[in-house]
C-alpha positions as CSV (number, residue, x, y, z in Angstrom):
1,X,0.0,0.0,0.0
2,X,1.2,3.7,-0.9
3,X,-0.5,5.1,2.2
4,X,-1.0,3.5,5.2
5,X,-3.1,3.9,8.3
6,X,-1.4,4.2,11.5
7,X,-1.5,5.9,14.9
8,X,0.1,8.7,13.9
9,X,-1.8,9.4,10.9
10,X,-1.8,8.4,6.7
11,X,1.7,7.4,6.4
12,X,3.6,6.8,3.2
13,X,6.4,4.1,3.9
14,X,8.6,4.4,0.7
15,X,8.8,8.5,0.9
16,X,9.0,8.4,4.5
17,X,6.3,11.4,5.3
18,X,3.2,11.6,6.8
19,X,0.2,13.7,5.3
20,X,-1.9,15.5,7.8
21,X,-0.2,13.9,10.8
22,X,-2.1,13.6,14.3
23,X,1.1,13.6,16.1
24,X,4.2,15.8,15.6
25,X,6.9,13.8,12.7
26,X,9.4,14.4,11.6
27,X,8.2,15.3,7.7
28,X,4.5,16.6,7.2
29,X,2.6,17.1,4.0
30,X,-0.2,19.6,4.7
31,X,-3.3,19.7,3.1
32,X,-4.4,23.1,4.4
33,X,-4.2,25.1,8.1
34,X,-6.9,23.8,9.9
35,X,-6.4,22.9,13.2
36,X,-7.0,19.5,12.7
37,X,-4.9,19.1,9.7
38,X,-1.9,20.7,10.3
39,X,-0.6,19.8,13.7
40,X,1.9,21.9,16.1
41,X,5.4,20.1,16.2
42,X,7.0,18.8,13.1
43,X,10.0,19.4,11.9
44,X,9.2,20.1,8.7
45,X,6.1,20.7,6.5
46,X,5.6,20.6,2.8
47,X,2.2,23.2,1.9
48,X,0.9,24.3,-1.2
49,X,2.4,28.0,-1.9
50,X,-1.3,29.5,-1.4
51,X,-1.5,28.4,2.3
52,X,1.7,29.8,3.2
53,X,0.1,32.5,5.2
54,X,-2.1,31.0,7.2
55,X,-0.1,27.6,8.1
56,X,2.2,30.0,9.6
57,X,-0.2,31.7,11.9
58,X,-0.7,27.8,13.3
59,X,2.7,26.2,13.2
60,X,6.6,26.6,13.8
61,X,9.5,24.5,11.6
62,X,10.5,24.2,8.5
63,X,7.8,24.8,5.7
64,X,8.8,23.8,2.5
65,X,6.2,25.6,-0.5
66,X,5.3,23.9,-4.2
67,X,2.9,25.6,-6.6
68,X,-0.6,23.7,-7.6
69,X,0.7,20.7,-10.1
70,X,4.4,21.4,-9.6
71,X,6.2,17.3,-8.8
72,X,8.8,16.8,-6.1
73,X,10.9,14.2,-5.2
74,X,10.8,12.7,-1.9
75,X,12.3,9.8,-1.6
76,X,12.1,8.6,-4.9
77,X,7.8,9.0,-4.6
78,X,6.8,11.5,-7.0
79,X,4.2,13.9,-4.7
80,X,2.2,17.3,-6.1
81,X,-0.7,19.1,-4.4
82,X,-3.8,20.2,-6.2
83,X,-6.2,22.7,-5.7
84,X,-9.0,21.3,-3.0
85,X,-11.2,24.3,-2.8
86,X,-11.8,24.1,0.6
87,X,-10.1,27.4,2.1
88,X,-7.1,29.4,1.1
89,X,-4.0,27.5,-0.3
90,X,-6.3,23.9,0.7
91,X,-4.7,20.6,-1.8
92,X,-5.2,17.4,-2.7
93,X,-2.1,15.2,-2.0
94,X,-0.7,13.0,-4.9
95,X,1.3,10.5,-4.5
96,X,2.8,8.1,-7.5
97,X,5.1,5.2,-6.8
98,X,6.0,2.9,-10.4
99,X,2.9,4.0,-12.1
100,X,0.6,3.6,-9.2
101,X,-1.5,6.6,-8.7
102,X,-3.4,7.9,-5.0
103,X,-4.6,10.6,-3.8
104,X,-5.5,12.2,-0.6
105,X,-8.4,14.6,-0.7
106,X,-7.8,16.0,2.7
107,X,-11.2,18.2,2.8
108,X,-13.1,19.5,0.0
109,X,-16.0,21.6,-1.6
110,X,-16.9,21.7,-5.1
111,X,-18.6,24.9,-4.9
112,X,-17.3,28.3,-6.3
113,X,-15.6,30.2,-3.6
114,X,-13.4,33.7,-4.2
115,X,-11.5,33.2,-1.5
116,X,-9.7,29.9,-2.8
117,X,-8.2,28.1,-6.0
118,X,-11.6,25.7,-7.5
119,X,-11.4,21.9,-6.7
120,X,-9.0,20.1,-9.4
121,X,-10.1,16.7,-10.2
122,X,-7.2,14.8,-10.1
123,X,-7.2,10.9,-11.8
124,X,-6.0,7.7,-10.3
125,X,-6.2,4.0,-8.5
126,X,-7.3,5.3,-5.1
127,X,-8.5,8.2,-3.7
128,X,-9.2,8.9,0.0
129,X,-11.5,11.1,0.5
130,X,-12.9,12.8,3.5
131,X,-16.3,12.2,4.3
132,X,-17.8,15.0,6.6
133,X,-21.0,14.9,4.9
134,X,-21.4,11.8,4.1
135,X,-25.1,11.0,4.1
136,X,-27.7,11.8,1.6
137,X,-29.4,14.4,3.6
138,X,-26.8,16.6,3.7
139,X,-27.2,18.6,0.0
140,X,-26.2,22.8,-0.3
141,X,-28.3,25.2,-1.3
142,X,-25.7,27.6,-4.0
143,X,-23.7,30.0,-1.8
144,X,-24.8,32.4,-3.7
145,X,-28.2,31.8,-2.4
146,X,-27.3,31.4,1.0
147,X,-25.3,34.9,1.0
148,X,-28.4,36.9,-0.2
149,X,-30.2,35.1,2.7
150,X,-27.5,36.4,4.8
151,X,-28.2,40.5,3.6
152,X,-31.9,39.9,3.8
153,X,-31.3,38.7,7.6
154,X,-29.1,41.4,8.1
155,X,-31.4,44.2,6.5
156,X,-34.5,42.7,8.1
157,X,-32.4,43.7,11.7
158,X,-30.7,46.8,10.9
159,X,-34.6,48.4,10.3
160,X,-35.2,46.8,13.3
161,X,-32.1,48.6,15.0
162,X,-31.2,45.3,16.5
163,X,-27.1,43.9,16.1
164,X,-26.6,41.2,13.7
165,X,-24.5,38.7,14.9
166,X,-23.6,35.7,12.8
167,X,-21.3,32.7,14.1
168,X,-18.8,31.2,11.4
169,X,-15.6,29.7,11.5
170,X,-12.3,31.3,12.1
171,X,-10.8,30.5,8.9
172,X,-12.4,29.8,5.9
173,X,-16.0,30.0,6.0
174,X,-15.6,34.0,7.9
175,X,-13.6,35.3,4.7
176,X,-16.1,34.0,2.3
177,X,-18.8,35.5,3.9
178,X,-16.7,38.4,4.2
179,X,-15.4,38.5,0.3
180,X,-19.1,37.9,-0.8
181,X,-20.7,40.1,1.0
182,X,-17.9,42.7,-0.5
183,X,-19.6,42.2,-3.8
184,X,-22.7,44.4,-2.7
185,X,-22.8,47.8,-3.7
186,X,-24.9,48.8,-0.5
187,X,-25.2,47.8,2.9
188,X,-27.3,47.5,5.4
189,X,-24.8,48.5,8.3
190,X,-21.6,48.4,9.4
191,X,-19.3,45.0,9.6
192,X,-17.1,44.5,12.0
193,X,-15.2,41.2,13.2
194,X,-14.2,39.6,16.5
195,X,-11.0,39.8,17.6
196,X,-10.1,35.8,17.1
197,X,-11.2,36.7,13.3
198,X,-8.4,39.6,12.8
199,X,-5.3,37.7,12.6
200,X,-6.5,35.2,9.8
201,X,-8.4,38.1,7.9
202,X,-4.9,39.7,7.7
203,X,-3.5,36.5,6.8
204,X,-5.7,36.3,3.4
205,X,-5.3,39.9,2.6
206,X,-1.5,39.3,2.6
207,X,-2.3,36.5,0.3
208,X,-3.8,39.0,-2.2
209,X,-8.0,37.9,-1.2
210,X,-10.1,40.2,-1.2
211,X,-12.0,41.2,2.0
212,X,-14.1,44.1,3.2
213,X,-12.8,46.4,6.3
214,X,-14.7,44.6,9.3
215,X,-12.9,46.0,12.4
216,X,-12.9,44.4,15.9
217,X,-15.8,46.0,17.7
218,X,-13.6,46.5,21.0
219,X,-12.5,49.5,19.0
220,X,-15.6,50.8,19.0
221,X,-17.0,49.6,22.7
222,X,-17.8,53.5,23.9
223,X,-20.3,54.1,20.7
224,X,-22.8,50.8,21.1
225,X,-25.1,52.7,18.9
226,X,-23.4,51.9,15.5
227,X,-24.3,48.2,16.5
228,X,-28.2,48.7,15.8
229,X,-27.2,48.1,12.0
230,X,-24.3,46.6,12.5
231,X,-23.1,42.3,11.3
232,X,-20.9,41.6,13.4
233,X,-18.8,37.9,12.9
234,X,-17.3,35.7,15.7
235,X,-16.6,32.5,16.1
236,X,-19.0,29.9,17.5
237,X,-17.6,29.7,20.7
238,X,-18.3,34.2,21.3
239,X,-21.8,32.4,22.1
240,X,-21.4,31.1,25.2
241,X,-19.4,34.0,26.3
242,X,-19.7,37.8,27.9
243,X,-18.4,38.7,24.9
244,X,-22.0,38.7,23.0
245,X,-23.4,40.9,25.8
246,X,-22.2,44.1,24.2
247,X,-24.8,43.4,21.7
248,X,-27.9,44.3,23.8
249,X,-31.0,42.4,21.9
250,X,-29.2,41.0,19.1
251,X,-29.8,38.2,16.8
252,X,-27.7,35.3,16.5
253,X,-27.1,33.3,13.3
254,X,-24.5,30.6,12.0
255,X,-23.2,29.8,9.0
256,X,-22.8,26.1,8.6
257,X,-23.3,22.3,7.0
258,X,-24.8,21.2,10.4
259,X,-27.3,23.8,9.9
260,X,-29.0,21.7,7.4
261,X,-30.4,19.5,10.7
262,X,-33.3,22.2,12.0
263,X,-32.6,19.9,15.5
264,X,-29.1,21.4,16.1
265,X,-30.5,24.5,15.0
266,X,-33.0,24.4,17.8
267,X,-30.4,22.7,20.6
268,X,-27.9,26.0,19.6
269,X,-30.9,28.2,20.4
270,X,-30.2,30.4,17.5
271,X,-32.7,33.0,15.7
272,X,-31.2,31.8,12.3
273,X,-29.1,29.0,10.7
274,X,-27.4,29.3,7.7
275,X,-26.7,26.2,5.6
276,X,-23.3,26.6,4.2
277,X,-20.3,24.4,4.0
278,X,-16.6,24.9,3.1
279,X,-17.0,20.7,2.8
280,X,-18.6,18.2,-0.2
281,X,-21.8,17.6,0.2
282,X,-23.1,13.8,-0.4
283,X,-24.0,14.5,-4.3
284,X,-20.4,16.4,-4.4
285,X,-19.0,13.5,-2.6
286,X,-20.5,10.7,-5.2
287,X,-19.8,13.1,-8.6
288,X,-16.1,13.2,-7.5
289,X,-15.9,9.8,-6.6
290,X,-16.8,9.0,-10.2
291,X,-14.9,11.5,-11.9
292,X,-11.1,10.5,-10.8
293,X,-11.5,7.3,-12.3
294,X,-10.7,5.4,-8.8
295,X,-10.7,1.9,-8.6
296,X,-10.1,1.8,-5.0
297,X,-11.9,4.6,-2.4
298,X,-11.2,4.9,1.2
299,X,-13.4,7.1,3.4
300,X,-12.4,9.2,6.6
301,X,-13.5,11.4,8.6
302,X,-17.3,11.9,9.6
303,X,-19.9,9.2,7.8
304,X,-17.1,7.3,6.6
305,X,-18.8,4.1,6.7
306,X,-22.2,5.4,5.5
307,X,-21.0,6.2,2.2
308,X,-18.2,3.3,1.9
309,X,-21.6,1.3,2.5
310,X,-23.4,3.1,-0.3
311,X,-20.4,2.9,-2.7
312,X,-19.8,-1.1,-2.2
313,X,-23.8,-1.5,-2.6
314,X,-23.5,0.5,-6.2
315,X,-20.3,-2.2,-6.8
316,X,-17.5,0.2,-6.1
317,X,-14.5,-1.0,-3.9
318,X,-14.3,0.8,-0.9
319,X,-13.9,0.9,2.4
320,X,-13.5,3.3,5.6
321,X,-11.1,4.1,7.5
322,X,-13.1,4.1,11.4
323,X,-13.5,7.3,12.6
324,X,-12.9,6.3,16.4
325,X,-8.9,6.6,15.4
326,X,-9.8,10.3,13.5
327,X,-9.5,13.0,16.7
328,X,-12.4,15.1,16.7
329,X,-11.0,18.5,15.2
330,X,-11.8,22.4,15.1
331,X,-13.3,21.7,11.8
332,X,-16.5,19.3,13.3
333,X,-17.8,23.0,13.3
334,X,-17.9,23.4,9.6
C-alpha cells in the first residue's frame, strides 16, 4: 500500500512522510491550516504556496512551498498538491510510486468560492476522501443563495435597530462570507469582526483575497449605537461567552453544513441557521468519486462508513477508515 493507516496518521512508507499527521513527525505534507490538519510540532512541512500565510499563523519548523501541479521528489515518490477548494491554499495530496497513482483529498467543496483556488479533479487507482458529509441528507443550497439570505437577515435587523451577529468559522468560511458580501454595492450596516477573526483576515489579505474592512468592535465599545445596524462575525464559541453581551438584543445566526439538521438548530438556540459548508456535500462526494476514475476509495472522517456502505452497494470497492482513530478536530464545526 502507498498510504497507510497508522497511529500517527496516513503514512507513506517508501517516501517516509506523513500527510496531515495527528502527532508531531518528523516530515508533514499539509493539506491546508486547519487545526486538525496541520498539527503543532513537526519538523518540517511541505504546503501548497497559497497556504503559506495561514499555516504559519498555526505552526513553527521548516515549511517547505510547491505551486498547484508542480512534482517533487521525496524519496524517490513523486508527490504534487492540487487545488482542493476548501479554504485558502487547501490541496489534494498526490502521490505516485512505479505508475501507481493515489490521492488524498484532505477536505473539500466543489462549490465556487473567491477566496480559494476551485477543486481540481485529479485521476487515479485510489483516492481517500474525506467524508464529513457523508449522508444523503446533507445537500447545499448555492452560496450564492445562502449569501443573499444572509443580507436579507441582516437588512431585516438593521430596520429593526437590532445587532446582527452571525457565528462562522475562524478560517475559511468567515472570509467567504466576508469577500461575498464585499460584492454588494450597498449595505445595510456596518461589519465588524471579533478579535479571534483579525489575525486570519490579515492573513488572506497578505495573500492577495479580497476582503471588506470589518474591524474588531472592541475599537468601538464606547459608541454601542453603531451596532443597531451593524453584522458583526465571531466565532461559534463568542456564544457562550460575555463577549456577545455588548450586543444588547441582538440576533444570532450561523453559517454552517450542520445547519441543514433544523434539531441542532433548535439545541444552539439560535434565531437563524445558515446552511453553508466549506465541505462536499453527499451528491459532491458521489460526482467526484466517479470523476477521478478510482478503482479503490477509502473514506475518513465523519460518515465514513455510510458512504463506503453506499459505494460497495452500487459495486464500487471501498472501504473506511473508522472514525474512532480520526480525533475530533476544530473543523467538526464546519
Amino acid at each position: 500500500m502507498l498510504i497507510q493507516h497508522t497511529s500517527r496518521g496516513l503514512y507513506c512508507p517508501a517516501g517516509d512522510f506523513y500527510i496531515d499527521p495527528w502527532l508531531p513527525v518528523p516530515r508533514a505534507v499539509i493539506t491546508h491550516a486547519h487545526g486538525d490538519h496541520a498539527r503543532f510540532g513537526c519538523d518540517s512541512y511541505l504546503c501548497a504556496a497559497p497556504g503559506v500565510e495561514p499555516l504559519s499563523l498555526r505552526v513553527e519548523g521548516i515549511i517547505q512551498l510547491i505551486g498547484y501541479g508542480e512534482q517533487i521528489s521525496i524519496n524517490g515518490v513523486r508527490v504534487s498538491l492540487h487545488p482542493a477548494g476548501h479554504v485558502l491554499g487547501s490541496a489534494q495530496v498526490r502521490v505516485e510510486v512505479k505508475g501507481e497513482v493515489w490521492v488524498v483529498s484532505g477536505d473539500y467543496k466543489r462549490e465556487p468560492d473567491p477566496t480559494c483556488a476551485p477543486f481540481e479533479v485529479v485521476s487515479c487507482h485510489t483516492f481517500i476522501t474525506e467524508s464529513t458529509f457523508g449522508l444523503p441528507v446533507y445537500r447545499w443550497p448555492a452560496g450564492e443563495r445562502v449569501i443573499t439570505q444572509i443580507y436579507e437577515w441582516w437588512s431585516e435587523n438593521a430596520a429593526a435597530g437590532r445587532p446582527s451577529v452571525l457565528l462562522s468559522y475562524v478560517m475559511g468560511k468567515s472570509q467567504r462570507i466576508l469577500a461575498m458580501l464585499g460584492e454588494y454595492d450597498e449595505l445595510p450596516g456596518p461589519v465588524y469582526a471579533h478579535g479571534a477573526l483579525q489575525q486570519m483576515n490579515e492573513a488572506y489579505r497578505r495573500a492577495g483575497i479580497a476582503l471588506m474592512d470589518a474591524p474588531n468592535p472592541v475599537s468601538v465599545a464606547n459608541n454601542t449605537d453603531v451596532f443597531t445596524t451593524a453584522l458583526v462575525l465571531a466565532p461559534p464559541s463568542a456564544q457562550s461567552s460575555s463577549w456577545l453581551k455588548r450586543f444588547k438584543g441582538c440576533a444570532v445566526g450561523r453559517v454552517s453544513g450542520w445547519m441543514r439538521i433544523r434539531g441542532r438548530r433548535r439545541r444552539l438556540a439560535l434565531d437563524k441557521g445558515f446552511v453553508m459548508s466549506d465541505h462536499a456535500d453527499w451528491p459532491a462526494l458521489l460526482t467526484t468519486i466517479s470523476e477521478t476514475g478510482a478503482e479503490r476509495v477509502i473514506a475518513t472522517h465523519g460518515n465514513g462508513s455510510a458512504l463506503t456502505r453506499f459505494l460497495v452497494e452500487q459495486g464500487v470497492c471501498a472501504e473506511a477508515w473508522t472514525d474512532k482513530e480520526w480525533p475530533e478536530g476544530e473543523e467538526q464545526v464546519q
